[in-house]
N, C-alpha and C positions, 0 to 999 in steps of 0.2 A: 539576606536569605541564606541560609545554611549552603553549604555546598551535598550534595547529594552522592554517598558512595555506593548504591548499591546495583540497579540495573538505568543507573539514567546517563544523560550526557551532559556537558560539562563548556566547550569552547563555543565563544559566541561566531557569529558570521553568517551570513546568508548563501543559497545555496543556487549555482547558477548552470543555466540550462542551454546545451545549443540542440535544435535539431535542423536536423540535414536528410531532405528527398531525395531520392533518385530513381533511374529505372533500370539502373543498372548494378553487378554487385563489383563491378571495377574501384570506383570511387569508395574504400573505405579508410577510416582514420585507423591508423594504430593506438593501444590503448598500453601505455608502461605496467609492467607488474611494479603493484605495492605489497609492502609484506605488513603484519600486523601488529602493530604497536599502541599500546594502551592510551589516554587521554594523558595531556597535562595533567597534575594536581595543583589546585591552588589554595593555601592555606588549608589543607584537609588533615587529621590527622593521618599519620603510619599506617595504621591500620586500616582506614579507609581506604586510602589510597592503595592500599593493596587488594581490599575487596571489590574496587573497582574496577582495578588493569585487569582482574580474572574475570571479575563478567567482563568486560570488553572484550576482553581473547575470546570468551567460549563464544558470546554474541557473533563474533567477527567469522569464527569458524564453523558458526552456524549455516548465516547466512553467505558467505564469499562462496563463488564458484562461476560455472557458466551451469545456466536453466534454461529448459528448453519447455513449451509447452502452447496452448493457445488463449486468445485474449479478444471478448468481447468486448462491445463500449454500449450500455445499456442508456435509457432518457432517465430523468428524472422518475416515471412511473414502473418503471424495469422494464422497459420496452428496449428490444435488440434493436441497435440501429445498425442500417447496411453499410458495407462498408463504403468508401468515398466512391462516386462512380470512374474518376481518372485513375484508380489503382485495379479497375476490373480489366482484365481483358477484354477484348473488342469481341470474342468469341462466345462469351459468355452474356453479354450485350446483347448482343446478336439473338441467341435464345431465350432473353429473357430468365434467364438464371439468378437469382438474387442471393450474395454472399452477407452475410451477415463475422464470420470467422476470421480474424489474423492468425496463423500462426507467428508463435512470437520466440525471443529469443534473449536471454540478460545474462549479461558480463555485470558480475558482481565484486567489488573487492572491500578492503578496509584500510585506513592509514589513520595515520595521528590528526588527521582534518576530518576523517568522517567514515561516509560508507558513499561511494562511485558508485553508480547505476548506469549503465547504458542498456535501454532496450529496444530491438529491432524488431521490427512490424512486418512480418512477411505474407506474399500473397504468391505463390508457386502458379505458375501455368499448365503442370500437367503433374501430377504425382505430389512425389517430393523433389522436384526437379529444383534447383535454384540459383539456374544460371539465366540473369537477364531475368530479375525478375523486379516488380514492386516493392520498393520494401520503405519505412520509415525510420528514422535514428534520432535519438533520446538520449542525450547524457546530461546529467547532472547528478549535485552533491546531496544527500539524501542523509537526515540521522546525523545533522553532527555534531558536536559537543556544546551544545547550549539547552539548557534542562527550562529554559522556556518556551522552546520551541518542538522538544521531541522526548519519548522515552523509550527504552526497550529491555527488554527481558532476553536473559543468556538462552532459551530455547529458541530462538528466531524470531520472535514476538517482537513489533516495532510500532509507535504510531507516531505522526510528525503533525503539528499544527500549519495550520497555513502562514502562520509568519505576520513579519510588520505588514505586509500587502495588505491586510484586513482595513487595518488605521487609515490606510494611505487615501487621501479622496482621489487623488491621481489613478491611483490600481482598477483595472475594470476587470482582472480575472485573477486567480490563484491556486495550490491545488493544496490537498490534503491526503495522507497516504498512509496505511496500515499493511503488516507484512502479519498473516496468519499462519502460523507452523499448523499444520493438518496431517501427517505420518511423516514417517522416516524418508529424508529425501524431498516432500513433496510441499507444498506450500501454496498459498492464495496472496495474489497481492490485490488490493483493492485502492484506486487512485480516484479521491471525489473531483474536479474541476466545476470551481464554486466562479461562478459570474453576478457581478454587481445586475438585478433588471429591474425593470418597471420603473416610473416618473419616481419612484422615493429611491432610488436606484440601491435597492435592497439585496443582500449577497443574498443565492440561491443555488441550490448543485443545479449546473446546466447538463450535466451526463457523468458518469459513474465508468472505471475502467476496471474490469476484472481479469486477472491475468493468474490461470493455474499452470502452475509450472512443477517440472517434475528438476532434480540437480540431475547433469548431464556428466561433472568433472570437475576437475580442481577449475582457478580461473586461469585464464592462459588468454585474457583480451582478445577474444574469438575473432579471427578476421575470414572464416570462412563463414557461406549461408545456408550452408546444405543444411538438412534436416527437417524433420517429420512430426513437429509440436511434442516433441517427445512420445509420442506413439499416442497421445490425447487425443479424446474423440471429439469432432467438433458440439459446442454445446449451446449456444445462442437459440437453437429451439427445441432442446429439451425441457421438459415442466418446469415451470419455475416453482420456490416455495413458496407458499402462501403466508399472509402472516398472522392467521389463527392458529399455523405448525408453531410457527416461532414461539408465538403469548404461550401456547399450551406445555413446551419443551421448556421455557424459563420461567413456568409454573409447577416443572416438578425436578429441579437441578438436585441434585444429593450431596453434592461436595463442589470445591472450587481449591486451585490453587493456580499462584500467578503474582503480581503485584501493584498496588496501585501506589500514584504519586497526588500527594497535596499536600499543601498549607508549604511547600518545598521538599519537603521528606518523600521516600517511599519506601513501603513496607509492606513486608507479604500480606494478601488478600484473608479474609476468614476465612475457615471451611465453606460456611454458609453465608458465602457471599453471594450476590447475583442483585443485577440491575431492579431498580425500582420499576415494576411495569406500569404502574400508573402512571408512571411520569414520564416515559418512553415516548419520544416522538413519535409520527403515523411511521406503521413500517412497513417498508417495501421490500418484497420479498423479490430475489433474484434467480437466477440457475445456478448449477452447480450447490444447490441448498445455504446460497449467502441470501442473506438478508443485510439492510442498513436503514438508518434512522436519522433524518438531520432537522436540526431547526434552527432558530435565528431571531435574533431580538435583540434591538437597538435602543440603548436607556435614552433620559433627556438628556444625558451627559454626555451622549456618542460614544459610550462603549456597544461596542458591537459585542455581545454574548450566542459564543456558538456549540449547542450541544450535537455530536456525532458518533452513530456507532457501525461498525463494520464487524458482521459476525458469519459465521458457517458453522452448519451442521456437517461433521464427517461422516465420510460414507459407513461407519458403524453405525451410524446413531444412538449412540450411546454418550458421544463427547458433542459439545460446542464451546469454538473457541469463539472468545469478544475481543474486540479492541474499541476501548473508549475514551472519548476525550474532550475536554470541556475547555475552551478558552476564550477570553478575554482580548479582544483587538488584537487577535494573533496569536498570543503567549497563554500555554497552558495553566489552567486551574488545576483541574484535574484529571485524572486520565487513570486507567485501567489494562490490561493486558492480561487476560485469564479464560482457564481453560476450567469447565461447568460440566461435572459427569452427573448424565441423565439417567 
């Protein structure tokens, strides 16, 4: 397969994950600065190779920073789910108060291996207080250089396959993850968490993580907890969209630019690009005006064939950006990343 020079990735490896509870914000790990250096190239030409290091830079310096912001975790049907009862206070228990809201918090960087993700899961007891408090931690490698497993676009635009896990009959859970640029600064990340269920033990999104974040700073491996979801209002019960808004908005898109990857190549999208809606899986519409769509189909060969889309209307309404992607026992087919003026 050709080597890919334009918004994709490149070095193979799998991408690993520690999280770490606590209830306290004493215990945290230090995170080293990385500074930003482009992929390998292997057998690419010059030229390639150069149009690659620069989308990586601009990619790199899209997305690297510390973001600050708040993070639902919805069902499969876009239903908010509360959050864990052992991360509620006892006082809030007590009243019968139901928190459905994290504020959340990600340390972002980039190096010659990938893009590092850590994000922390905060639950404040009184304000933005955040001393002693609840919190959850998330680190792992995200986006890295292997173009069958992820692709992104130099505007912040990311989607990542769930990986060999798919094949694996051992694997009983996985995840898959899209970064949507939505304004300057400001960003959607959407995390599906697909579980093998039922006696044909069939992958299925067992819940969906939405996380809108606002950039706070350069990155500087945040080791403090203070802050205020970046000033975000909580959003777990506000309206959700519906998904007659969606069919009707990518029934009347005007333009399209972005880029999709197949057959190993990828190349800018047409004007008049926009997802097949009859072919679109059932779509569940969420808050914050994202929607997503997944389905799943296992040949007699045991390829697992999985189509998924993660998308948001912005608060103009006039743009919706997509991230789409189609893969094969893990490894991308095809994929999409583009922004649809309505």
């Amino acid at each position: 397969m050709d080597r890919i020079c334009l918004s994709s990735a490149h070095r193979s490896g799998s991408s690993s994950t520690t999280t770490t509870t606590t209830s306290s914000a004493t215990n945290r790990r230090g995170i080293s600065r990385s500074h930003h250096t482009g992929p390998a190239c292997h057998a690419v030409a010059a030229d390639d190779c150069d149009a690659q290091s620069l989308s990586w830079e601009t990619f790199a310096e899209q997305v690297s920073g510390e973001w600050d912001g708040v993070s639902v975790t919805f069902d499969p049907e876009g239903c908010a789910r509360e959050l864990p009862e052992y991360y509620v206070p006892q006082a809030y228990r007590d009243w019968d108060v139901q928190l459905y809201d994290w504020q959340c918090q990600c340390s972002m960087t980039c190096d010659e291996e990938g893009v590092l993700c850590v994000t922390r899961k905060l639950m404040p007891t009184v304000g933005c207080e955040a001393d002693a408090i609840a919190f959850t931690e998330e680190a792992r490698r995200d986006f890295g250089f292997d173009c069958k497993n992820c692709v992104f676009e130099e505007r912040g635009l990311a989607t990542r396959s769930p990986g060999d896990a798919i094949a694996d009959e051992k694997s009983f859970d996985c995840k898959a993850e899209h970064i949507l640029t939505i304004g300057q600064g400001e960003r959607i990340r959407m995390v599906h968490l697909l579980k093998r269920m039922g006696p044909e033990r069939e992958w299925r999104v067992q819940r969906v993580e939405v996380y809108v974040e606002k950039r706070d700073g350069p990155y500087t491996g945040r080791r403090e907890l203070a802050g205020c979801g970046g000033g975000m209002d909580p959003f777990a019960k506000s309206d959700a969209l519906s998904s007659d808004s969606v069919m009707t908005a990518l029934g009347s898109v005007r333009g399209a630019t972005g880029i999709q990857y197949a057959d190993g190549r990828i190349e800018s999208v047409a004007d008049d690009w926009q997802p097949a809606v009859g072919d679109l899986p059932d779509i569940v519409g969420l808050r914050k005006n994202c929607w997503t769509a997944f389905s799943c189909h296992t040949s007699s060969e045991s390829t697992v064939s999985i189509h998924l889309y993660a998308g948001v209307i912005c608060d103009d309404g006039n743009t919706m950006t997509v991230s789409y992607q189609h893969s094969e026992n893990g490894s991308l087919v095809n994929a999409s990343l583009v922004s649809l003026s309505l």
